[in-house]
C-alpha positions as CSV (number, residue, x, y, z in Angstrom):
1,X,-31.6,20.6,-2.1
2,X,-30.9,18.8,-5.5
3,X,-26.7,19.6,-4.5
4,X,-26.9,18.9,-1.5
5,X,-24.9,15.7,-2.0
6,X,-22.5,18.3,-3.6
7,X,-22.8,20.5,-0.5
8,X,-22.0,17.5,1.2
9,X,-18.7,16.3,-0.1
10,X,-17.7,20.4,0.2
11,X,-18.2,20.3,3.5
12,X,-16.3,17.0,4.2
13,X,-13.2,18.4,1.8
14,X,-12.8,21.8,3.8
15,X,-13.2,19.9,7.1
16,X,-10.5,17.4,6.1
17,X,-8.1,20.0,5.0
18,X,-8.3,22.1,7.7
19,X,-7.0,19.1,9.8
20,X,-10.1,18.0,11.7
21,X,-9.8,14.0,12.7
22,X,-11.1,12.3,10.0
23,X,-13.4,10.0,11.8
24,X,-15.3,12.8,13.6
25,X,-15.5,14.7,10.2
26,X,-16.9,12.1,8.4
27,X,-19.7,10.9,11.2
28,X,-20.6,14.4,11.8
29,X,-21.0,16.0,8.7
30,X,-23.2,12.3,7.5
31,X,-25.5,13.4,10.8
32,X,-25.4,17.1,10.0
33,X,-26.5,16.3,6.2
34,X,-28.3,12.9,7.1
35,X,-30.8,15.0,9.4
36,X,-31.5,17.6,6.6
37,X,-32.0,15.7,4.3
38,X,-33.9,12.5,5.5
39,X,-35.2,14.0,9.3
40,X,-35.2,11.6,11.8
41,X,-35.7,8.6,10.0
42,X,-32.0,8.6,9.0
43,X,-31.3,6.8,12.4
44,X,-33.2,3.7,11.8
45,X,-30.7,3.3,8.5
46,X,-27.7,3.8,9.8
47,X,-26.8,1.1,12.6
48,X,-28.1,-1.5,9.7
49,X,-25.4,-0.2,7.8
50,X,-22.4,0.2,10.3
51,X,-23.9,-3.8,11.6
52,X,-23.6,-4.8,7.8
53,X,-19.9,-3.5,7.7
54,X,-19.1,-4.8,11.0
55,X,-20.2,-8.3,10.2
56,X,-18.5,-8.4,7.0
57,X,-16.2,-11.9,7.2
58,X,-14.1,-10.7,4.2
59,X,-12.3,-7.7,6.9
60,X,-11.6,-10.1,9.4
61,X,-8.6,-10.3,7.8
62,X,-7.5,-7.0,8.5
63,X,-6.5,-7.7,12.0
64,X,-4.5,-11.1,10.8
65,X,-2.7,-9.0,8.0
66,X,-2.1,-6.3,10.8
67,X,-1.1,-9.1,13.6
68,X,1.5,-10.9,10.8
69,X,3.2,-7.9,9.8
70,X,4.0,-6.5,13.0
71,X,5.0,-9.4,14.6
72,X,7.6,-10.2,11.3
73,X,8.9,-7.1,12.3
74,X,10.1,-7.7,15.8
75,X,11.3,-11.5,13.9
76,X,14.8,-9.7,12.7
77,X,13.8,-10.7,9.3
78,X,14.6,-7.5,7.9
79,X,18.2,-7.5,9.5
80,X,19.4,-10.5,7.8
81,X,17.6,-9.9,4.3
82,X,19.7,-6.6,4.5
83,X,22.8,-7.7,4.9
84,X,22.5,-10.4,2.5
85,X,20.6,-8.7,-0.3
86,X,23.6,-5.9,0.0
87,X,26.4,-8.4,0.0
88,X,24.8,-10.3,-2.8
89,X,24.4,-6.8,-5.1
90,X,27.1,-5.2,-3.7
91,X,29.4,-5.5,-7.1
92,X,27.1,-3.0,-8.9
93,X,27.1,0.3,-9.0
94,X,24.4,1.0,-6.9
95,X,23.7,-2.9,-5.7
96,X,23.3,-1.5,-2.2
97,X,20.1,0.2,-3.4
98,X,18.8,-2.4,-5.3
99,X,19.3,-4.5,-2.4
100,X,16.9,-2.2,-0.5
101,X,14.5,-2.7,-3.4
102,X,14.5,-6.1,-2.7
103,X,14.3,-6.6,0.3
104,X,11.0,-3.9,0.2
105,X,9.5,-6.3,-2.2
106,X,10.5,-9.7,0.3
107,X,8.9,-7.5,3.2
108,X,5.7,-6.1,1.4
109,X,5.3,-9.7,0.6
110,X,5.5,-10.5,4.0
111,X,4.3,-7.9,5.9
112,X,2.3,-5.1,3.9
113,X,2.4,-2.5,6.4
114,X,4.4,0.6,5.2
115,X,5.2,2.3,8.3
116,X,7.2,-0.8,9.7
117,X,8.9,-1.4,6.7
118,X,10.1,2.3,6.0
119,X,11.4,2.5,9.6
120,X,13.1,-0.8,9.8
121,X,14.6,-0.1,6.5
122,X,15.8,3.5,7.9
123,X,17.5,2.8,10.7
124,X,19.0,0.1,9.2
125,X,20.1,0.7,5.3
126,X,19.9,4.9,5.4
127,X,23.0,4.9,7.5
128,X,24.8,2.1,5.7
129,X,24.6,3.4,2.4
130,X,25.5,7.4,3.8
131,X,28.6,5.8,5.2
132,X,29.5,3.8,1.5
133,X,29.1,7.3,0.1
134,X,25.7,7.1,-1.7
135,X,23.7,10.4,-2.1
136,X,21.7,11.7,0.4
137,X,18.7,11.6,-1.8
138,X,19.2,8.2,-3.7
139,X,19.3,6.2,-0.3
140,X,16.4,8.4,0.8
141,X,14.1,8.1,-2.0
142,X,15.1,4.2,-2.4
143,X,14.0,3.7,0.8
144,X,11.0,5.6,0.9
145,X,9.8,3.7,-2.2
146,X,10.3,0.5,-1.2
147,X,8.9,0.9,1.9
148,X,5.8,1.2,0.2
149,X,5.8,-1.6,-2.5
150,X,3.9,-3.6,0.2
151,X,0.7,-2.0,-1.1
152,X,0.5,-3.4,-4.0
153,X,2.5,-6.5,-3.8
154,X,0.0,-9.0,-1.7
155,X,-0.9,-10.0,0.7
156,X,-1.9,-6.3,0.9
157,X,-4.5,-4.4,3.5
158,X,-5.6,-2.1,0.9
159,X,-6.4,-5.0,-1.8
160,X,-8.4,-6.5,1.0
161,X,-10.7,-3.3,1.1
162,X,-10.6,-2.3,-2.1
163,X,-11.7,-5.8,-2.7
164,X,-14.3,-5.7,-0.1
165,X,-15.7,-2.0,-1.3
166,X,-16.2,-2.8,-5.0
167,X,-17.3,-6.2,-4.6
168,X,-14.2,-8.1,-6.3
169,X,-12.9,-11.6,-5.1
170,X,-9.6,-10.5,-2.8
171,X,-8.1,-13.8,-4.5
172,X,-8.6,-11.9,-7.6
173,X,-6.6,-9.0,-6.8
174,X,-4.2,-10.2,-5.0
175,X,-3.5,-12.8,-7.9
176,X,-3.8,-9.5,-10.6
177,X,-1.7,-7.3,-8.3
178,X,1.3,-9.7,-8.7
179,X,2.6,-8.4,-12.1
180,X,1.8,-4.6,-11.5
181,X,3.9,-5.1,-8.2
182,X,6.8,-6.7,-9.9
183,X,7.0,-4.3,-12.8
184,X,7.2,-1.4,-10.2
185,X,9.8,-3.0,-8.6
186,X,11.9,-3.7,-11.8
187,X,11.0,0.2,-13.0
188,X,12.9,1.1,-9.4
189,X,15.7,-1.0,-10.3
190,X,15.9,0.5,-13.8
191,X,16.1,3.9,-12.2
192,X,18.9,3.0,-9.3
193,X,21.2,1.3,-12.6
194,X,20.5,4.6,-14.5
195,X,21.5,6.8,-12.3
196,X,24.7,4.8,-11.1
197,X,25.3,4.7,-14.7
198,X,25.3,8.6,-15.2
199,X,26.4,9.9,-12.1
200,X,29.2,6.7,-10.8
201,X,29.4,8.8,-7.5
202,X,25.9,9.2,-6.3
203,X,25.9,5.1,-5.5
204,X,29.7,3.4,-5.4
205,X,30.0,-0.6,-5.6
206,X,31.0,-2.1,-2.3
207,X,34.7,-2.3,-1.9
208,X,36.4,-5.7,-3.5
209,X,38.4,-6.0,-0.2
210,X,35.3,-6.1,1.5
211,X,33.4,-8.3,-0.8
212,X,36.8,-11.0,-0.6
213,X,35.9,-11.3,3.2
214,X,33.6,-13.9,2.4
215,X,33.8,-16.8,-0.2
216,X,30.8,-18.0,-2.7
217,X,29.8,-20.9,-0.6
218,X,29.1,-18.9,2.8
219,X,27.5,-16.4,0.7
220,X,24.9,-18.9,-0.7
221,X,24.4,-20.6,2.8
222,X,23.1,-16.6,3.9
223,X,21.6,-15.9,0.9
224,X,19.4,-19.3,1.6
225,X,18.6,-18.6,5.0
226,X,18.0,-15.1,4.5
227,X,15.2,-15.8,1.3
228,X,13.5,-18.8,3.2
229,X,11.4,-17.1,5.6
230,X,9.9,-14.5,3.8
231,X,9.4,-17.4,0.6
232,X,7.9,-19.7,3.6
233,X,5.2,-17.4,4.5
234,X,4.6,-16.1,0.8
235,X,3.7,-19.5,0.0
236,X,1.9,-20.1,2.7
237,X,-0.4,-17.8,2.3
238,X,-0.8,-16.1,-1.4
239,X,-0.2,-20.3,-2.0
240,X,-3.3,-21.3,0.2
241,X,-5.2,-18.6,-1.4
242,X,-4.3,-19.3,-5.1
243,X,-4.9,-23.6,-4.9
244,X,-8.1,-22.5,-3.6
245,X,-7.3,-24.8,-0.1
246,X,-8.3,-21.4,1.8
247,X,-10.5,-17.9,1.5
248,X,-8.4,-14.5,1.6
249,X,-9.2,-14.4,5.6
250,X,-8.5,-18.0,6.3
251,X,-4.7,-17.3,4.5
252,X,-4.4,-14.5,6.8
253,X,-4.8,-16.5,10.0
254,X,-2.0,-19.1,8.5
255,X,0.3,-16.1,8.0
256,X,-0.1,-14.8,11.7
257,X,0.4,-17.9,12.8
258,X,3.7,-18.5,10.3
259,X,4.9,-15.0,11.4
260,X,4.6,-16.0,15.1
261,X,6.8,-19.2,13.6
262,X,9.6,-17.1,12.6
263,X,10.0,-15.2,15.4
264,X,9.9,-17.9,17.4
265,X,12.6,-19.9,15.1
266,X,14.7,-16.7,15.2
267,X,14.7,-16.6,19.2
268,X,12.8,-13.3,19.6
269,X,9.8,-14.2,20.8
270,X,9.0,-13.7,24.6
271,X,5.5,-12.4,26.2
272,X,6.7,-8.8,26.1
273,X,6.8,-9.0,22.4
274,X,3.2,-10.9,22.2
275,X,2.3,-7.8,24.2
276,X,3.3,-5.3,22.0
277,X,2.9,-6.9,18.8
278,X,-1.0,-7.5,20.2
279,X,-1.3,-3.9,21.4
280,X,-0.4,-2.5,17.9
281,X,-2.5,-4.3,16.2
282,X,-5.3,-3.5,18.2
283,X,-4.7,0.3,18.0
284,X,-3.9,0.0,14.1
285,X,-7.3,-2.3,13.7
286,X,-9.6,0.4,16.0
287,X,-7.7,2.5,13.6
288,X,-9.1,1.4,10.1
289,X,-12.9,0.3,11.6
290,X,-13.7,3.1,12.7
291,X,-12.7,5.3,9.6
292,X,-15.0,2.4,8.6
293,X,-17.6,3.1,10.6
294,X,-18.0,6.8,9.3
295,X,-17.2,6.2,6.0
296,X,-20.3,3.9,5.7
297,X,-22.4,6.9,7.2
298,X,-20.9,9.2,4.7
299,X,-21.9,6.3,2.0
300,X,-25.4,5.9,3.1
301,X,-26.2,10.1,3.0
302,X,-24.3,10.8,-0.4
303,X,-26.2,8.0,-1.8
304,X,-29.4,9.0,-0.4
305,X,-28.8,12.1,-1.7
306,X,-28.0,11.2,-5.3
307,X,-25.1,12.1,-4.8
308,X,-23.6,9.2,-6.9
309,X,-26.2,10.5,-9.7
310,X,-24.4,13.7,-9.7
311,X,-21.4,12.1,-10.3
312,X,-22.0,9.6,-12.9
313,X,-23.9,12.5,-14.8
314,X,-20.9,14.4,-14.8
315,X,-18.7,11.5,-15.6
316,X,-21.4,10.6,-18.7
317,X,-21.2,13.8,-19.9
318,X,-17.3,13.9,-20.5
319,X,-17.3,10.6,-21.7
320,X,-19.8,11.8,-24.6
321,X,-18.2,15.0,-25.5
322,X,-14.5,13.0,-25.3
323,X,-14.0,9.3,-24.3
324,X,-14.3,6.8,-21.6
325,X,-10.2,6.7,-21.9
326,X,-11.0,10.6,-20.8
327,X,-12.9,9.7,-18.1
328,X,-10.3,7.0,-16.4
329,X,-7.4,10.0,-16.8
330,X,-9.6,12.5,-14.8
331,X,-10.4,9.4,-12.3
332,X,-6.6,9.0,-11.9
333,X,-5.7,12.4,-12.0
334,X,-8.3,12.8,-9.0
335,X,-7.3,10.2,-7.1
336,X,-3.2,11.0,-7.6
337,X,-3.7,14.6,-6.5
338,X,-6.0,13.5,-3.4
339,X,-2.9,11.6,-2.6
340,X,-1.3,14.8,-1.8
341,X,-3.5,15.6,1.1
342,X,-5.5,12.4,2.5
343,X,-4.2,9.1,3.8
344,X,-4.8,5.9,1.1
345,X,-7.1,4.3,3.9
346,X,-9.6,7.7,3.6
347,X,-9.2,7.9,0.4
348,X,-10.2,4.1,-0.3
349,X,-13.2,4.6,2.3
350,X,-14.6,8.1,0.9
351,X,-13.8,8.0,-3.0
352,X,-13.3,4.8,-4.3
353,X,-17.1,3.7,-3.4
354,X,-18.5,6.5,-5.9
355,X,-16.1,5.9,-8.5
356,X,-15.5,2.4,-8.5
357,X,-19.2,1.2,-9.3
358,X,-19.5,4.2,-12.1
359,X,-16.8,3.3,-14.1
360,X,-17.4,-0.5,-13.5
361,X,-21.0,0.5,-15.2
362,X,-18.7,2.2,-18.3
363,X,-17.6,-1.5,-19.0
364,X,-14.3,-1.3,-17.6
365,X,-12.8,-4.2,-15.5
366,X,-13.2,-4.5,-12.0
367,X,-9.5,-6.5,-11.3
368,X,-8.4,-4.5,-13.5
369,X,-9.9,-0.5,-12.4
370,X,-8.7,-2.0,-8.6
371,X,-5.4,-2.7,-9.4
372,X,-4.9,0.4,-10.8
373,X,-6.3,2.1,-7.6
374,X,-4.1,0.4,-5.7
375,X,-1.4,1.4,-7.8
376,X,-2.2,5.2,-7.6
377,X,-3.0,4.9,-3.8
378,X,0.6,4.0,-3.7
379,X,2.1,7.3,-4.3
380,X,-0.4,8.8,-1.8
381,X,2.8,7.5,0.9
382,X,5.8,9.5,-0.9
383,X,3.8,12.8,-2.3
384,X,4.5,15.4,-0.1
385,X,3.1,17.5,2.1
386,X,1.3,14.3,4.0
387,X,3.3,11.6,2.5
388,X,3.7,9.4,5.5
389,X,6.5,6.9,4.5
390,X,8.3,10.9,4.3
391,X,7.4,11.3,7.6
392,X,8.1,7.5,9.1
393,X,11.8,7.9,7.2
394,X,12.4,11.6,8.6
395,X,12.2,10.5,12.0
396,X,14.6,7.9,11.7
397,X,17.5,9.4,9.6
398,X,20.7,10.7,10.6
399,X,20.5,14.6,11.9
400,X,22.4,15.2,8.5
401,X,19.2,14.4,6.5
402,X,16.8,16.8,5.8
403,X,13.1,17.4,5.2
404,X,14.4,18.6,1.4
405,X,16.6,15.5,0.7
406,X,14.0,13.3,1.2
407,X,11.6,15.1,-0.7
408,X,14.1,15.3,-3.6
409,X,15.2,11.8,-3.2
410,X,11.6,10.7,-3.6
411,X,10.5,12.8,-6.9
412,X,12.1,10.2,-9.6
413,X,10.6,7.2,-7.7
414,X,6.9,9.3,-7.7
415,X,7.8,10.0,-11.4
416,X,8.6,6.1,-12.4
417,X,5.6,4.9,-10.6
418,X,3.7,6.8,-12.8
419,X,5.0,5.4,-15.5
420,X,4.0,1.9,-14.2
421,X,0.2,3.2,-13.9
422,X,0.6,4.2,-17.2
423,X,2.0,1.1,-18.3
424,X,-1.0,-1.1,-16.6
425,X,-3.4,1.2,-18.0
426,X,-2.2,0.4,-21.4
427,X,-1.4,-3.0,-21.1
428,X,-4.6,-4.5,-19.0
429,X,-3.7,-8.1,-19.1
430,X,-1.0,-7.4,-16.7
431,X,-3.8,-7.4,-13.9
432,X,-6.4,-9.5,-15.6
433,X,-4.1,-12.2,-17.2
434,X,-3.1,-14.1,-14.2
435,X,-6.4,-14.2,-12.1
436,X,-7.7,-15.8,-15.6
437,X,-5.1,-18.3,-15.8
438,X,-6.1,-19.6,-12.4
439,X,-9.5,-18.9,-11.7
440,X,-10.6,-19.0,-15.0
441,X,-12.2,-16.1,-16.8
């Protein structure tokens, strides 16, 4: 009985892996445990603690976030930043791809949902850059990548509950998430000029012909109209947040609302759209709240069960017999090879509230420590076998790409981000510096 937290956590990791839902895994192995361990009194707990999730105004915006980047989706933002960004970086060796970059980092800033920005970005740059002759697996892994910069560049989903879990201002993070998000994007740049650099064929410069086609002047008037939307909604949002004129949630409402703006300013809007961009949403929300729902069941038990004890005991002892700076490598380690198997949203719900608070308790940083779990969750999209932005790009690419190019493609990217962990890890005032600077210390 003294592991039965342990016991526990087994039983939820087999489950999980074996490709049960993970909803129905996590609610009925807290039940199973819940009514061996504490009897029948575990049922007067446990609808105080879904209620006390369910009430929480901080995840209200959730839905917003959800409801602003779907709808900028259907706006034809992307279209037009693609072109532009590709025209404007097309005299480089490999300017196409650092035009997707881009435009990953303009979306994630806008939108911050991956799947929509890894699919838009398919069907629209994959083919264009296969017929300028880049490699198979540069435009894959590009796009793959940046597809996924828009969870950790904010307004992000994942800061939002990260934020909400650990008990951190969401101002906070997404103010100390703006640096870390930024380096990753320049490391992805770095990589693109690299390998242009070595290999000149795997990513060719657009044509001069085709660059003459259109003088400096009409190229500034696109570039400007291309950049003001997604600038309009940064700023009115991350601004309202960071001048302190409104909370995290209330930001998120003025960013549906912007979003809805757009579309309408770019003629798409129409009922049908409001229809389907209200439908998604819903079924993304239901989505995250109820992995909610049993993830706060699975919280309650473990605790109850000292299960967090067990942990921080194990934790404790490594730090004494190494370091703390041991500790946070096994914490990352754990969290980047979890990656492999589970989706960031189970992840965040399941793992990050046992280690969060422990490693808060070793003195380190909460902006900080979050930041670099939203970092790590990052490359839980592009490691295979579950990497979903693999799987959102796969189904939109050409016949001619394959499972392996993509998976090749994507290995450098994984490899850089890495290095950007790495690089926050060592250098903490990239997420801590900022939130200071504005908030205060």
């Amino acid at each position: 009985m003294d592991y039965l937290a342990a016991w526990m956590f087994l039983a939820l990791t087999i489950l999980l892996m074996a490709g049960f839902p993970v909803t129905f895994t996590l609610l009925g192995v807290s039940l199973t445990f819940g009514m061996i361990g504490f009897g029948w009194d575990f049922f007067n707990l446990l609808p105080l603690r879904i209620w006390g999730r369910m009430g929480n105004v901080t995840l209200a915006a959730v839905p917003l976030f959800v409801f602003m980047g779907v709808m900028l989706e259907r706006s034809g933002l992307a279209e037009a930043l693609l072109d532009t960004m590709g025209l404007l970086f097309g005299r480089l060796k490999g300017g196409l791809a650092i035009s997707v970059v881009v435009v990953g980092a303009l979306l994630g800033a806008s939108t911050g949902i991956v799947g929509a920005t890894v699919v838009t970005m398919g069907l629209l740059a994959v083919p264009t850059m296969l017929r300028r002759g880049y490699q198979k697996e540069i435009a894959t892994g590009t796009v793959s990548a940046s597809g996924t910069l828009g969870q950790i560049i904010p307004p992000s989903i994942v800061l939002v509950l990260i934020g909400d879990i650990v008990g951190v201002s969401v101002g906070d993070l997404f103010m100390g998430a703006v640096l870390p998000g930024m380096l990753l994007v320049g490391l992805f740049i770095i990589y693109i000029l690299i390998a242009a650099y070595l290999r000149p064929g795997v990513a060719p410069a657009i044509s001069k012909e085709e660059l003459a086609a259109i003088s400096p002047k009409q190229l500034a008037v696109r570039v400007g109209k291309a950049l003001f939307p997604p600038l309009f909604l940064m700023v009115a949002v991350l601004g309202s947040i960071f001048a302190g004129i409104a909370s995290p949630t209330e930001a998120a409402a003025v960013g549906a609302v912007g979003a809805t703006a757009l579309t309408i300013a770019n003629k798409k809007f129409n009922l049908t759209i409001l229809r389907a961009v209200m439908q998604t949403t819903l079924r993304l929300t239901c989505m995250v709240f109820i992995i909610l729902c049993g993830a706060a069941a699975f919280g309650l038990v473990f605790r109850g069960l000292g299960g967090d004890t067990i942990v921080r005991e194990f934790l404790a002892s490594i730090a004494d017999k190494y370091s703390q700076g041991a500790v946070l490598a096994i914490v990352m380690l754990l969290i980047f090879f979890i990656g492999f198997f589970l989706d960031f949203i189970e992840i965040t719900f399941i793992h990050v509230p046992v280690l969060a608070p422990i490693m808060i308790d070793f003195g380190y940083d909460p902006i900080w420590f979050c930041i670099l779990l939203a970092v790590n969750l990052q490359t839980s999209f592009l490691t295979p076998p579950f990497g979903f932005s693999l799987f959102y790009l796969k189904a939109v690419t050409p016949p001619e790409v394959t499972t392996g190019h993509i998976y090749r493609g994507i290995i450098p990217f994984v490899l850089f981000q890495l290095i950007g962990l790495a690089i926050v890890v060592f250098y903490p005032k990239l997420a801590t510096w900022l939130p200071a600077l504005v908030f205060g210390p």
